[in-house]
C-alpha positions in Angstrom: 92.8 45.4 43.8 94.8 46.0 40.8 96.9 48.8 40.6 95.8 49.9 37.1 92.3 50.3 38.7 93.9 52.6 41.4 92.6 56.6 40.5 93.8 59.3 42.2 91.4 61.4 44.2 91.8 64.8 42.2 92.6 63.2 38.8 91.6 65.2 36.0 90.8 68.2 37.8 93.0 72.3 38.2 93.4 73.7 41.0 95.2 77.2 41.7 97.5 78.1 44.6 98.0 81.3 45.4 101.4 82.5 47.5 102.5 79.3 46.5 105.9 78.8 45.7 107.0 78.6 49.6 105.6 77.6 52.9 102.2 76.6 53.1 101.1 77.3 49.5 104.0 75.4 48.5 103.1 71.8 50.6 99.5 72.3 49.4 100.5 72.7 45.5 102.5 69.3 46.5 99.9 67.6 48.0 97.1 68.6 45.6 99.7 67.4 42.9 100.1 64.2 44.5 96.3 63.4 44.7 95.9 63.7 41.1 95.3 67.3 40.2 96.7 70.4 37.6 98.2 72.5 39.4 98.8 76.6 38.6 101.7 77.7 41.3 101.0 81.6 41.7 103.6 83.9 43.1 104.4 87.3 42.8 108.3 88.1 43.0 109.3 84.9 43.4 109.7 83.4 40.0 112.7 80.7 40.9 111.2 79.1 43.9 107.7 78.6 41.5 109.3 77.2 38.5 111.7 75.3 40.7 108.4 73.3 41.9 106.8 73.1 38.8 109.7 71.4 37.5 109.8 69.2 40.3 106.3 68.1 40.2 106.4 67.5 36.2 109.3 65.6 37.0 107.1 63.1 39.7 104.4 63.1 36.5 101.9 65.9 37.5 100.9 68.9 35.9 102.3 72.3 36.9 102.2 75.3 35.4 103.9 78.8 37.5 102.3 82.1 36.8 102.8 85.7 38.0 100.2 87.7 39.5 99.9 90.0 42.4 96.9 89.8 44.5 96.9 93.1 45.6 96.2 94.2 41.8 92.9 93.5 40.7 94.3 93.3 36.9 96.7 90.8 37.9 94.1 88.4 39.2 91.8 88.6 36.3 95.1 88.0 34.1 96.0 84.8 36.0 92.4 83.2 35.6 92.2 83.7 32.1 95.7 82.0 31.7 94.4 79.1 33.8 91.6 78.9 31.0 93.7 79.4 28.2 96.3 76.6 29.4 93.7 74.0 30.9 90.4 75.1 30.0 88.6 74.7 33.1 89.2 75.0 37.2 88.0 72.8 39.9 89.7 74.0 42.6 91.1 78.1 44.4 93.1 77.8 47.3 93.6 81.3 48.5 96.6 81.2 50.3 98.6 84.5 49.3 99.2 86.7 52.0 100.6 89.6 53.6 101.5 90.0 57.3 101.4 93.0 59.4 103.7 92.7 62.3 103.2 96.4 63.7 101.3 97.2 67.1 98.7 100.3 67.2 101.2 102.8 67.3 103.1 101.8 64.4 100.7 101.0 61.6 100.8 103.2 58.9 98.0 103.7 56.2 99.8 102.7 53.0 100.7 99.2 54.9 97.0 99.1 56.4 96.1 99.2 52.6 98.6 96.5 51.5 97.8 94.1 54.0 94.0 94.3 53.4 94.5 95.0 49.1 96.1 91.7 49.6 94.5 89.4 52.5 91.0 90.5 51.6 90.2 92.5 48.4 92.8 89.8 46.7 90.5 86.7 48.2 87.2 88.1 46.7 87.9 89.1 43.7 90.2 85.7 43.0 87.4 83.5 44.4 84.8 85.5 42.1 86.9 85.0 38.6 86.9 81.0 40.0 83.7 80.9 40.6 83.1 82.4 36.9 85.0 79.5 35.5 84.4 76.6 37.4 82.0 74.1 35.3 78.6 73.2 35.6 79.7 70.4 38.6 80.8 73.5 40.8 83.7 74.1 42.5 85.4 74.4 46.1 87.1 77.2 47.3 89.2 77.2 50.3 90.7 80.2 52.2 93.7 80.1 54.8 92.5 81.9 58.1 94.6 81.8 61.0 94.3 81.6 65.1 95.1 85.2 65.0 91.5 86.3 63.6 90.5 85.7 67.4 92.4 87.9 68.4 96.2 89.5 67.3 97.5 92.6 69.5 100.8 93.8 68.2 99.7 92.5 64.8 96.2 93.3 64.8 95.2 94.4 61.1 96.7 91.3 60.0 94.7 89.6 62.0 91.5 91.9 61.4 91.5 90.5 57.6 91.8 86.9 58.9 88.5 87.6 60.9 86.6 88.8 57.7 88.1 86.0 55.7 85.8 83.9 57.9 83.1 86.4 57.1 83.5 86.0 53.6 83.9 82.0 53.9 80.4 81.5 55.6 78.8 84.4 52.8 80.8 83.1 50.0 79.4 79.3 51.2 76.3 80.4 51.2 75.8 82.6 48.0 77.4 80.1 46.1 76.2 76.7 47.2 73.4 76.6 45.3 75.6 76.4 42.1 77.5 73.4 43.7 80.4 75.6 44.9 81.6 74.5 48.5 83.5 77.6 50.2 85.7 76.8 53.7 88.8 78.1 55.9 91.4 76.9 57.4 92.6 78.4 60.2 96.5 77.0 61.1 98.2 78.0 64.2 101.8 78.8 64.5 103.5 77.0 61.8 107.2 76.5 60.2 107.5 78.7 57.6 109.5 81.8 57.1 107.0 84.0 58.6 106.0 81.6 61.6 110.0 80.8 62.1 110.8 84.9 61.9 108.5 85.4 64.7 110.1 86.4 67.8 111.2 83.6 69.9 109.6 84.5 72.9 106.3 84.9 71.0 107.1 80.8 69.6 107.9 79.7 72.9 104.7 81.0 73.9 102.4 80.1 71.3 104.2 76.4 71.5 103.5 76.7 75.7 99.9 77.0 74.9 99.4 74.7 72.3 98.3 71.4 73.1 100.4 69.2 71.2 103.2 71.4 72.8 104.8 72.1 69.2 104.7 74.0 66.0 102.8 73.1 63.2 104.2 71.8 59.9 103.1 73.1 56.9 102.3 69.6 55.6 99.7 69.0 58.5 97.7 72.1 56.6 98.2 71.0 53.2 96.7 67.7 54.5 93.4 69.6 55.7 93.3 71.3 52.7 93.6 68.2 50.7 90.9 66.7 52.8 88.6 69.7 51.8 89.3 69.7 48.3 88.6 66.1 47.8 85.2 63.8 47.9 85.6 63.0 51.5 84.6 67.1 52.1 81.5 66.7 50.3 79.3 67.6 52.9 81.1 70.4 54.2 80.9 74.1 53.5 81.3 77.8 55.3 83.3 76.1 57.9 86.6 77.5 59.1 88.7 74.7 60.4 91.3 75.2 63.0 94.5 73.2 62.2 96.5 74.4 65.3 97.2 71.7 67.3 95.1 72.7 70.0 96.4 76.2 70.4 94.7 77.7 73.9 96.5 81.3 73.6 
């Protein structure tokens, strides 16, 4: 086949990553990038690591653009989607990757973190997936959310890991309110991965989660970025309100 005839699976089409200028929002801004699509890097403080990879995605000839906006903050969100109109005029694709992790036991939670953690991890995905779904075009959209293992269960860090079990809620509602206007809704649930937040876990609690994973290691954040891609693209076509565990086979 000739190479001119080659198109990239995403060509033509926006996607925004939220939380994405490190870890896995960063490897699935790269990856979306590399099959073809526009994408809006979103972060909230951390305005040198985003324009760092917009700058080195423009340079590999894709389309980045970095803007501020803090999930937690309902104003932000709606200010970041009308940006995303305002610079590309339409969105194909949310990945709703921004999050905040809890880290504190019971004992040791206190109600303005409770608040932050769920203002972010929940409130932040539904109101970012409903200004998508008010701009994606008449073709729909897809919207995918990052899970986790720990929505199964997450003692010592269990409101995080309470919002990870109604982001699966909201995945199969979402799926199902919206499908009819062409809008495919999913999760991906990774296990253990290396990132700053999976690498500043406490060892023993790697060693353990790597001891009952199958593939006896830690994810990478390229193996979710993969999945993601897979969902966001044609092959996915058929799938919708499914969260997809991406942990290696993790039996903890």
């Amino acid at each position: 086949m000739d190479s001119q005839d080659f198109t990239l699976p995403l060509t033509g089409e926006v996607a925004v990553v939220t939380g994405a200028s490190r870890g896995i929002g960063k490897a699935i801004a790269q990856r979306l990038s590399r099959d073809g699509a526009a994408v809006v890097i979103n972060y909230t403080t951390n305005a040198d690591k985003a324009h760092e990879l917009v700058t080195k995605l423009t340079a590999q000839g894709g389309q980045a653009l970095a803007i501020q906006a803090d999930l937690g903050k309902i104003a932000d969100i709606r200010r970041l989607f009308e940006q995303v109109k305002r610079h590309f005029g339409r969105l194909d694709i949310l990945v709703n990757n921004a999050g905040v992790s809890g880290g504190q036991a019971l004992d040791t939670i206190t109600e303005a973190r409770f608040t932050e953690i769920f203002d972010v991890n929940v409130r932040g995905v539904v109101f970012a997936s409903q200004e998508a779904a008010r701009c994606f075009g008449p073709a729909g959209g897809r919207i995918i959310n990052l899970s986790s293992v720990l929505a199964r269960h997450a003692p010592g860090n269990l409101v995080y890991g309470a919002t990870k079990a109604a982001i699966d809620s909201i995945t199969k509602s979402m799926a199902i309110e919206l499908g009819p206007r062409g809008i495919r809704v999913n999760a991906v649930a990774p296990g253990l991965t290396v990132t700053d937040m999976g690498t500043s876990t406490p060892t023993t609690l790697q060693e353990n989660a790597v001891k009952h994973t199958a593939l006896g290691r830690m994810g990478e954040p390229e193996e979710i970025a993969d999945v993601v891609a897979f969902l966001a693209g044609r092959d996915g076509r058929w799938i919708s309100g499914q969260t997809i565990y991406t942990d290696g086979g993790y039996y903890g």
